[in-house]
C-alpha positions in Angstrom: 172.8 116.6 61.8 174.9 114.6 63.9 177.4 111.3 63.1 175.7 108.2 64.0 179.0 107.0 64.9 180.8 109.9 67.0 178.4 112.3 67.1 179.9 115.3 65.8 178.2 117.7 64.3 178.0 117.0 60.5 178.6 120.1 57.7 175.9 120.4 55.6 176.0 118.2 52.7 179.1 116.4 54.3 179.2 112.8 52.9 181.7 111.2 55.4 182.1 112.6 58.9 185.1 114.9 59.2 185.5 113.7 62.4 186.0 110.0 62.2 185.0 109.5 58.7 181.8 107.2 58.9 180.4 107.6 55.8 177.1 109.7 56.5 173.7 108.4 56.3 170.8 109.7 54.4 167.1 108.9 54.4 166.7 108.9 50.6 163.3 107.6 50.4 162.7 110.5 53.3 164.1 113.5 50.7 161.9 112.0 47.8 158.7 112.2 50.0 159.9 115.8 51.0 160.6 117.0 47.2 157.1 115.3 46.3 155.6 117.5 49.1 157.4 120.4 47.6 156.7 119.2 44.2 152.8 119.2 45.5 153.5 122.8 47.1 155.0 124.3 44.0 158.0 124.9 45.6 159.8 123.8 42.3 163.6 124.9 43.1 163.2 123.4 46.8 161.9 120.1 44.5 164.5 120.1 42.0 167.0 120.5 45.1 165.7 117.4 47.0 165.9 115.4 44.2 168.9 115.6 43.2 170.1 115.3 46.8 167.9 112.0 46.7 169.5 110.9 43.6 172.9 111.6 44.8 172.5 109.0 47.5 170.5 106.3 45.3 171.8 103.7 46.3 170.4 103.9 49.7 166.6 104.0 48.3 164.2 101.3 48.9 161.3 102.0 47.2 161.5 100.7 43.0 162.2 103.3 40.8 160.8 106.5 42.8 163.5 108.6 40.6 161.7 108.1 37.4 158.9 109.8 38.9 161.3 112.4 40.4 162.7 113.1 36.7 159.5 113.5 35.2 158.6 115.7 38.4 162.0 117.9 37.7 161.6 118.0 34.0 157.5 119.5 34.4 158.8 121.8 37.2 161.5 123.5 35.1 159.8 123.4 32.1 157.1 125.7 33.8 160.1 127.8 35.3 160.9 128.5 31.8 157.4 129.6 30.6 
């Protein structure tokens, strides 16, 4: 992923560009429709992952309360991880 302000190449997870410090931007809404689809796929640990990645960044969701549904999701997926 790259800075939307300089263009350097961002670290994974970065929050702010270690280049010139933009803070980094994040499709939130975009990582809860991928968890659902993982969620959907049974791909629970890949779900759980996005999640919280999307719930890191909540602020920057637009849809109304998509993480209640994503807690719910997370708490059923590990749940059946423990059975």
């Amino acid at each position: 992923m790259k800075c939307s302000r300089c263009g350097a190449t961002l670290f994974a997870g970065a929050r702010f560009c270690q280049e010139c410090g933009a803070p980094v931007e994040v499709d939130a809404d975009g990582l809860v429709d991928q968890a659902d689809q993982a969620f959907d796929d049974k791909d629970y640990g890949q779900a759980i992952e996005l999640y919280a990645k999307a719930l890191s960044h909540s602020g920057q969701l637009k849809r109304k309360n998509p993480l209640t549904v994503a807690y719910n999701r997370i708490t059923a997926s590990i749940s059946y991880m423990n059975t």
